[in-house]
BAKOL-565448 format. One record per residue (C-alpha): x, y, z. Coordinates in steps of 0.2 Angstrom, whole numbers, plus 5000, padded with zeros to 4 digits. Each point is the difference from the previous one (the first is absolute). Layout:
<rs>
   xx   yy   zz
    X    Y    Z
...
</rs>
This chain:
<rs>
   xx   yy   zz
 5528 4901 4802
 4995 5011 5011
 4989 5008 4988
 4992 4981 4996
 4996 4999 5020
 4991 5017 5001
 4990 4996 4986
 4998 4984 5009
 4996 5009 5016
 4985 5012 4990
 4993 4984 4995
 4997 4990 5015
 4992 5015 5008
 4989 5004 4985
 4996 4980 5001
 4997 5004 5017
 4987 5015 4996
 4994 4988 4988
 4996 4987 5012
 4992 5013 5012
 4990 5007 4989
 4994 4984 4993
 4995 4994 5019
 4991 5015 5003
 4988 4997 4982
 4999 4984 5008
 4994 5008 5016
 4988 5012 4991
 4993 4985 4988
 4997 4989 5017
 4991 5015 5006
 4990 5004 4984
 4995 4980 4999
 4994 5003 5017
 4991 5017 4998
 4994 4992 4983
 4995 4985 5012
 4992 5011 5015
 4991 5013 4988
 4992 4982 4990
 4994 4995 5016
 4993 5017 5005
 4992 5002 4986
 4993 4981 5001
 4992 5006 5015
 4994 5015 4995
 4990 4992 4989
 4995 4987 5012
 4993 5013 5009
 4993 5009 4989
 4991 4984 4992
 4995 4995 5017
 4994 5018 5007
 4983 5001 5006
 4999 5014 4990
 4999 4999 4980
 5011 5007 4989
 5002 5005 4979
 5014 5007 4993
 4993 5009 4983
 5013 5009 4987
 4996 5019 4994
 4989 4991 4986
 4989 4993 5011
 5008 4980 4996
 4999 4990 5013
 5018 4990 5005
 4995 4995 5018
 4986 4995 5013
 5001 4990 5015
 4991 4986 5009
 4990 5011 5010
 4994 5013 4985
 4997 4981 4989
 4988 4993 5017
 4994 5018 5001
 4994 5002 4980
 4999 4985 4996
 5009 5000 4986
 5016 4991 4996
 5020 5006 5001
 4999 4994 4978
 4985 5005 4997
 5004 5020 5002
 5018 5001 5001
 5005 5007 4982
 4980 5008 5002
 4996 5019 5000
 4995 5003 5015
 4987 5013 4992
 4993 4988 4989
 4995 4987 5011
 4983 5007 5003
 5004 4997 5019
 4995 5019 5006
 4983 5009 4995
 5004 5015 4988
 4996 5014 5008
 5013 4992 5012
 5013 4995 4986
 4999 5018 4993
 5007 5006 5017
 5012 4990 5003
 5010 5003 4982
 4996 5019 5006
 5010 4996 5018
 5015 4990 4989
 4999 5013 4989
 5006 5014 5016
 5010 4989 5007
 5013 4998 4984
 4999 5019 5001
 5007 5001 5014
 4986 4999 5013
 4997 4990 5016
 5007 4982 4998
 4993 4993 5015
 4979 5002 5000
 4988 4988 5008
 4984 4997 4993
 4984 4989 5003
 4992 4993 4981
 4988 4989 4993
 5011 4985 4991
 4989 4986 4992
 5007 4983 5004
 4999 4985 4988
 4985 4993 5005
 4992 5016 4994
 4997 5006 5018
 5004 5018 5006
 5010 5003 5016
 5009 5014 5009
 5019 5003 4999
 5012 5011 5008
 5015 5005 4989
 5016 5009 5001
 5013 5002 4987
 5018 5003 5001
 5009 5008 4983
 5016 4990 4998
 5013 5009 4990
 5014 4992 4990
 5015 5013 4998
 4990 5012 5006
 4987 4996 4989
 4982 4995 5001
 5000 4980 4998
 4986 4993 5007
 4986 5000 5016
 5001 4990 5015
 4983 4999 5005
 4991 4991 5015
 4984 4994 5002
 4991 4996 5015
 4981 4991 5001
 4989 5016 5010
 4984 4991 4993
 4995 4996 5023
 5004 5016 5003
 4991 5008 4987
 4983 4988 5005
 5005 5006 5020
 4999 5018 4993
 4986 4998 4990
 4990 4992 5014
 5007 5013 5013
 4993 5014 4987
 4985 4991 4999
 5000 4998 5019
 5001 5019 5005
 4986 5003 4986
 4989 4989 5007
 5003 5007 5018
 4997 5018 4990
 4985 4995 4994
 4995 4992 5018
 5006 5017 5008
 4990 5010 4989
 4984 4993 4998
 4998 4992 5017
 4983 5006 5006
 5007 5007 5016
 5010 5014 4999
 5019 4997 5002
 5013 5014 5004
 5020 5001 5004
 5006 5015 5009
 5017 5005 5010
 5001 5000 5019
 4994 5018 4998
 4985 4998 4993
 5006 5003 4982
 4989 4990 4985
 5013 4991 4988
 4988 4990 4991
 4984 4994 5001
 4984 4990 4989
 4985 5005 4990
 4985 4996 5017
 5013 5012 5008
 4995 5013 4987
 4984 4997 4999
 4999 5002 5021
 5004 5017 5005
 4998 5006 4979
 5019 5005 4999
 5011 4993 4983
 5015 4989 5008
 5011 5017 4988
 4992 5012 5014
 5005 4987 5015
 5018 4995 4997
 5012 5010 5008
 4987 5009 5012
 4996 4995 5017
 4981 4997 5008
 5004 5015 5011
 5003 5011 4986
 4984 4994 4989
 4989 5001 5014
 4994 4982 4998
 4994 4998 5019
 4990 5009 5013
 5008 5008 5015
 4993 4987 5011
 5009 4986 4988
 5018 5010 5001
 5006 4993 5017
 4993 4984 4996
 5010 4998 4983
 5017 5006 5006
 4999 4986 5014
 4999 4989 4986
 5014 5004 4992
 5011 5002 5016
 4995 4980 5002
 5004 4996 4981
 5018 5009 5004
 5004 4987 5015
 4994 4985 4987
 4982 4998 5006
 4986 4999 4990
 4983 5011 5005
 4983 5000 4996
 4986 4996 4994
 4994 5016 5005
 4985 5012 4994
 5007 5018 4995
 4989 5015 4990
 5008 5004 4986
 4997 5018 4992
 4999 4995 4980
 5006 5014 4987
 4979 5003 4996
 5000 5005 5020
 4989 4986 5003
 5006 4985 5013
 5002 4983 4999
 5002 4989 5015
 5014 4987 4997
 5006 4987 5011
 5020 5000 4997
 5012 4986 5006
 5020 5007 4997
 5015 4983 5001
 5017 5007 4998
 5010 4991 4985
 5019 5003 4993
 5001 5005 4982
 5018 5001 4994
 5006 4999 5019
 4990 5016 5003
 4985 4999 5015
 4983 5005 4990
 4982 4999 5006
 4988 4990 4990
 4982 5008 5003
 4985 4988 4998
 4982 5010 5000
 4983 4994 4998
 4986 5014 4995
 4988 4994 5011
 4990 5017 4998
 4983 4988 4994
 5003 4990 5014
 5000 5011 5010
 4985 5008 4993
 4991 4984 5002
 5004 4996 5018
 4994 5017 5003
 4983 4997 4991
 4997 4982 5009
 5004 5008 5015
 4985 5013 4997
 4991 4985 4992
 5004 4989 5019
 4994 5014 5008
 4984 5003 4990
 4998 4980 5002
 5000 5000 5018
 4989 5017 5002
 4988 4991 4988
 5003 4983 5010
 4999 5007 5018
 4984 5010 4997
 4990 4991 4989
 4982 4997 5005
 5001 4981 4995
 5009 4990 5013
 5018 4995 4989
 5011 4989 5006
 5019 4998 4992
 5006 4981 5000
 5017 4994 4992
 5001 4987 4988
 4995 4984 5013
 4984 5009 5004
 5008 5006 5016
 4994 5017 5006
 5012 5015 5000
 4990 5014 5005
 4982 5004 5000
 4988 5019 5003
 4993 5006 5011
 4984 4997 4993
 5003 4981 4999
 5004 5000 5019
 4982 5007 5002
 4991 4989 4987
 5007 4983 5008
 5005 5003 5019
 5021 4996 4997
 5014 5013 5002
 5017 4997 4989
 5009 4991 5016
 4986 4986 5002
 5001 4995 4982
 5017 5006 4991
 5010 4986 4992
 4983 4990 5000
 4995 4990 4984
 4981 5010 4997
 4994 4983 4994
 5005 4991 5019
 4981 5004 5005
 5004 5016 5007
 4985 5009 4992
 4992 4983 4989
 4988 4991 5005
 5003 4980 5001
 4990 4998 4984
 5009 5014 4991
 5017 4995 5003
 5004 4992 4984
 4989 5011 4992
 5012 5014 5003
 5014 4989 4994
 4992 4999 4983
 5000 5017 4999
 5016 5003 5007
 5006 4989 4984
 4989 5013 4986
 5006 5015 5009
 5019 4994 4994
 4993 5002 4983
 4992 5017 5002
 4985 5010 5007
 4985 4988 5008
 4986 5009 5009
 4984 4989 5008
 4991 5001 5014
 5000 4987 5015
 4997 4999 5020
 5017 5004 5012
 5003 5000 5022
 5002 5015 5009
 5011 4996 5015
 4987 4998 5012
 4994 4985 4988
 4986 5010 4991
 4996 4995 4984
 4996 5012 4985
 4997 5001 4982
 5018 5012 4993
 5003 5004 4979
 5018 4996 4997
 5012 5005 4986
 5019 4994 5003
 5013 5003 4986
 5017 4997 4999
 5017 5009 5005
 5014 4997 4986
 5016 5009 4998
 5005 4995 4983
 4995 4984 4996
 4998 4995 5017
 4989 4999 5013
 5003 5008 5018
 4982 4999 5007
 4982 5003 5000
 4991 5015 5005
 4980 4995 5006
 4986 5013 5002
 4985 4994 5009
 4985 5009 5002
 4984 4997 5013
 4987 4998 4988
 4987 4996 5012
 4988 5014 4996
 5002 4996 4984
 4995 4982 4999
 4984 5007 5012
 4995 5014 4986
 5004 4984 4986
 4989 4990 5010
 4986 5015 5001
 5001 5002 4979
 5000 4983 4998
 4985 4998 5010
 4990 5014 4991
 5006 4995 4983
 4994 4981 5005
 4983 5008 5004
 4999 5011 4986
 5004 4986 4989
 4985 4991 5008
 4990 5013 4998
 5005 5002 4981
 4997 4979 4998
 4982 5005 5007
 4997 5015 4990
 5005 4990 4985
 4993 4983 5003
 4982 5012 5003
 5002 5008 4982
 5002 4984 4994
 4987 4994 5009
 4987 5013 4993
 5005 4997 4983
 4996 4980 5003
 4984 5004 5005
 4996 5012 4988
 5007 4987 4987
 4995 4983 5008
 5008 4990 4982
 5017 5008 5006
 5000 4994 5018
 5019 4996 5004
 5005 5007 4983
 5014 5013 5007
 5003 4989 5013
 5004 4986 4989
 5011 5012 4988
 5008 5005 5014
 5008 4984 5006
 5005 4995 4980
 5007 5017 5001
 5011 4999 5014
 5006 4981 4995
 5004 5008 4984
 5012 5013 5008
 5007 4989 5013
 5004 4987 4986
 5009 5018 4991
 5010 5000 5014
 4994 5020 5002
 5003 5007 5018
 4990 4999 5015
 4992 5018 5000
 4995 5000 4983
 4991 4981 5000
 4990 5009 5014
 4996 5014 4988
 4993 4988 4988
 4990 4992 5013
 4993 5014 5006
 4995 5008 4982
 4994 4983 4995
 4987 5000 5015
 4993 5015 4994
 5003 5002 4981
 4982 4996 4995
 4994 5014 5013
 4994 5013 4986
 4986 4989 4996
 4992 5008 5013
 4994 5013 4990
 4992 4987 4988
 4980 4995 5000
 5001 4982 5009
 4988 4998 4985
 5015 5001 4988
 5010 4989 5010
 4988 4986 5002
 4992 5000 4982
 4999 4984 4993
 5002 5006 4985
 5013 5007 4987
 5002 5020 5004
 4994 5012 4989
 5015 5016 4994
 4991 5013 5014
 5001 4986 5013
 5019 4995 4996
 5006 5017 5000
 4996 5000 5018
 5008 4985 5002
 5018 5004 4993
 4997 5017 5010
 5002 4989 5016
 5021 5002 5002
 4997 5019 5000
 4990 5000 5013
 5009 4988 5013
 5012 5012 4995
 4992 5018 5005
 4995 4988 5015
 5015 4997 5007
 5014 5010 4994
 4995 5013 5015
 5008 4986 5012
 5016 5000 5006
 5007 4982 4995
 5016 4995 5001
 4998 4994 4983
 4995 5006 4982
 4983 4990 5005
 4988 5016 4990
 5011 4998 4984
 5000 4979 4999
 4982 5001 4999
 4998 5014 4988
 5012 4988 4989
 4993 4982 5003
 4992 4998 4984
 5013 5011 4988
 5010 4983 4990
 5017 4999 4990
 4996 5006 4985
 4991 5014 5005
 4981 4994 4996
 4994 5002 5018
 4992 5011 5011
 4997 5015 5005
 5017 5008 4995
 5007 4988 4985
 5015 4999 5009
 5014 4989 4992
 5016 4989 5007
 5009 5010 5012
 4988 5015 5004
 4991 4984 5009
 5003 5000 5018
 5008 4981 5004
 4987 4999 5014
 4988 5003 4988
 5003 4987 4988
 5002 4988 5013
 4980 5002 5006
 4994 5001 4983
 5005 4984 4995
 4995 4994 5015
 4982 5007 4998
 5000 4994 4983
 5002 4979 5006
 4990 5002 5017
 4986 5007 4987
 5000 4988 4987
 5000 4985 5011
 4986 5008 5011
 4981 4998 4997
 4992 5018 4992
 4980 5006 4999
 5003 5001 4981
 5011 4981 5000
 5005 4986 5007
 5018 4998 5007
 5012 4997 4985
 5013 4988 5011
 5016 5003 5005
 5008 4991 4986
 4990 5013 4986
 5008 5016 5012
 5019 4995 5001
 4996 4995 4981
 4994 5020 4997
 5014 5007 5009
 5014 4986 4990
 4993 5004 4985
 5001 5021 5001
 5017 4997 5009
 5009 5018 4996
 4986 5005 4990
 4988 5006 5015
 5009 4992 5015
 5017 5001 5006
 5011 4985 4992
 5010 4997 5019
 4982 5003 5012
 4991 4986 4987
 5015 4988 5001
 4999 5002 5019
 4983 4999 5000
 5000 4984 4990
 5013 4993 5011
 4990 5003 5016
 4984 4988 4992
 5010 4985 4991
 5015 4998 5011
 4995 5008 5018
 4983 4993 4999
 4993 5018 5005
 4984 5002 5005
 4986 5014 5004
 4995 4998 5019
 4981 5007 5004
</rs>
């Protein structure tokens, strides 16, 4: 019995133990469900966070399958979570080769042991078949301790690469500016040190931008003594932030030759470190030129002040700006009386040649004019002045007028005198001439008025040519006399009534030769000597006494022979009747560029039908 209740006893507290044990698996498979239930719900939002990140994700095994995108990698490729998943990712054609074959190189080191974590910017192609930028990093995950698979994420850099791209493209373009602005453009250190500088600094003081870096102006010398003091001020004002300049400085250039530059220096920060930007303009020409119109302004107003002609200097409104002193003594004025007057007020005009002067005033805008008029002298004297103006223009446009005027009074005294004893020579000539002519009538009394007569057609004919004044007079005056070598001839010859014999007509064709022995030992102003010897030659050379043709026939000359020819013809002769006017233009129509010059006989003919020309006695 009492062995029954101790085996009764061991039961119950193994029942006990039992029970115990029992409730403490029922603690530990309450605690696993909720564990189980916590680690489901962690891992729902895990992947809640990782579908929803910002940044996309792929999970590739060792193979390169694919068993995992995101919503973010999907928007960002465009592809979709079934249309890759299961997919090679090496086979998709989504990275260019050269970029493909790196990547399997990187995998490849990482399985090996390498670096597992390794961001890297590469070209993925999306589906729409465009290229964009991407930034991946890849985490080896290892299963047991063995290479599973790669976490990789992606992230969308395609802005930032455009922002980087146009921030490269930015700084070349401000290279490209620095270096090939025509001025020359420098950055030094507070001392005075070069650090960079552009291709016109080069070409300004003849140093390579190599030889300049790292060296100071001091130590190459670049300025003149006198500049030294001047430079270092600069550079105390750019250390306190203030900008200098411009300013002109000599610069000695590596060739030892100078340049003259005008420099402005403006503090700038570059990586939080002060510099000086240098800005310098070669103005070495300029220079060169200011100092040649300088000599030029100075030879302009010597030439101005002591010129002989009276100059006056008026601005671009005709007002008077200065004047010599040999204006002052021409007109009577000094500068203070008339400076900042308009010249054309009536200052020096006459009433009547007011208006005139502004007509000229207009053609001297348009160049040189020169003529010769009447201006006042300031005590109201009138006399005759030769005045040439002309333009002031700087560039294009014009500043003023410069006037010279000269006292031509003498002149127009001794024109007057020439002008009188040419007048009476040429009276005298007219008498001399009209005399021959005279003689020759009365030796010849059939050809009474002949050269007279020739003469007027003559003349008609020229003007009719439109020829130019002095040589119709030329005409004239050889058709007055270009009968006058029959002189020589028996008046028995000239007034036989009948036909000549061979002896007798050999002195008459000699006549032409003779005028001209006659008068070729006078001065005229014209070939008269010549046209006479040449009045009877014709076109096609069958003339007299030379058998000149076309051409070696003075104008003048063909001119009076076809004159002579229809004054003749319609004239009464010893040995004929006259032949009518209608029989001589008929003669000279019908031989029209065979004996007589084609244009002269269409004149000619023109002057009788349509003009009604006639010979006056």
């Amino acid at each position: 019995m009492k062995d029954e209740n101790k085996t009764k006893e061991r039961l119950i507290q193994e029942l006990i133990k039992i029970r115990e044990k029992n409730a403490d698996l029922e603690e530990i498979i309450i605690e696993g469900k909720r564990v189980k239930k916590e680690l489901k719900e962690s891992e729902k939002k895990y992947k809640d966070l990782v579908e929803e990140t910002p940044i996309g994700i792929i999970n590739i095994e060792i193979i390169g399958k694919i068993t995992y995108i995101n919503k973010r990698l999907e928007k960002i490729s465009g592809y979709s979570r079934e249309e890759v998943v299961g997919k090679n990712v090496f086979k998709l054609g989504i990275f260019p080769d050269e970029m493909l074959k790196i990547l399997k190189e990187r995998l490849k080191v990482r399985l090996k042991g390498g670096s597992t974590r390794q961001r890297r910017e590469i070209r993925f192609k999306c589906k729409d078949g465009k290229w964009m930028w991407i930034e991946i990093t890849a985490k080896l995950i290892k299963k047991w301790g063995i290479p599973a698979s790669f976490r990789i994420t992606v992230q969308n850099i395609n802005e930032r690469k455009r922002a980087e791209e146009e921030l490269k493209n930015s700084e070349e373009r401000l290279k490209i500016l620095f270096d090939y602005a025509p001025d020359a453009y420098y950055i030094s250190d507070l001392k005075g040190k070069f650090i960079d500088g552009n291709k016109a600094a080069e070409r300004v003081i003849g140093y390579k931008k190599e030889e300049l870096i790292g060296k100071s102006f001091l130590k190459l010398k670049l300025l003149s003594i006198s500049d030294i003091s001047k430079a270092a001020k600069a550079l105390a004002k750019n250390i306190i932030g203030q900008p200098t300049g411009p300013d002109e400085f000599v610069l000695n250039r590596k060739d030892n030759s100078r340049a003259i530059a005008e420099i402005a220096t403006y503090p700038v920060k570059i990586k939080g470190k002060t510099l000086v930007l240098g800005i310098a303009r070669d103005i070495t020409e300029r220079k060169k030129a200011e100092e040649i119109l300088r000599k030029s302004q100075q030879e302009f107003a010597s030439l101005f002040n002591n010129s002989p002609e009276a100059s006056v200097y008026l601005d671009e409104k005709d007002k008077v700006l200065d004047m010599n002193s040999s204006f002052i003594e021409l007109f009577g004025y000094n500068l203070e009386e008339i400076k900042g007057k308009n010249i054309n007020s009536g200052i020096i005009h006459p009433p009547d040649k007011i208006e005139e002067a502004k007509r000229l005033t207009k053609k001297s805008i348009k160049g040189y004019i020169n003529y010769d008029t009447i201006r006042k002298k300031k005590n109201g004297t009138l006399f005759p002045v030769s005045i040439s103006a002309s333009s002031v223009k700087v560039g294009e446009k014009i500043k003023g007028r410069i006037i010279l005027y000269q006292d031509i009074a003498q002149r127009k005294h001794a024109e007057q005198q020439v002008k009188q004893g040419y007048e009476k020579l040429q009276r005298t000539m007219e008498a001399t001439i009209n005399t021959i002519s005279k003689i020759i009538e009365i030796r010849d009394p059939y050809t009474a008025g002949h050269q007279n007569k020739v003469s007027q057609l003559a003349v008609a004919i020229a003007q009719e040519m439109k020829l130019p004044e002095d040589k119709i007079e030329g005409i004239r005056i050889a058709a007055l006399v270009h009968d006058i070598g029959k002189i020589n001839i028996p008046s028995e010859i000239l007034s036989k009534p009948s036909k000549l014999n061979n002896m007798e007509f050999s002195l008459i064709k000699n006549h032409p030769k003779v005028g001209y022995d006659i008068l070729r030992r006078i001065d005229f102003s014209w070939p008269v000597a010549r046209i006479v010897l040449q009045h009877h030659e014709r076109l096609d050379g069958s003339g007299y006494l030379q058998g000149l043709k076309g051409d070696k026939i003075l104008l003048e000359a063909k001119i009076i022979g076809t004159a002579d020819v229809v004054e003749a013809m319609s004239s009464h002769r010893p040995y004929r009747p006259s032949l009518g006017i209608d029989k001589a233009l008929e003669e000279i129509s019908q031989n029209r560029g065979i004996l007589y010059d084609p244009e002269i006989v269409d004149v000619c003919l023109k002057l009788f039908k349509e003009k009604s020309f006639k010979f006056e006695s």
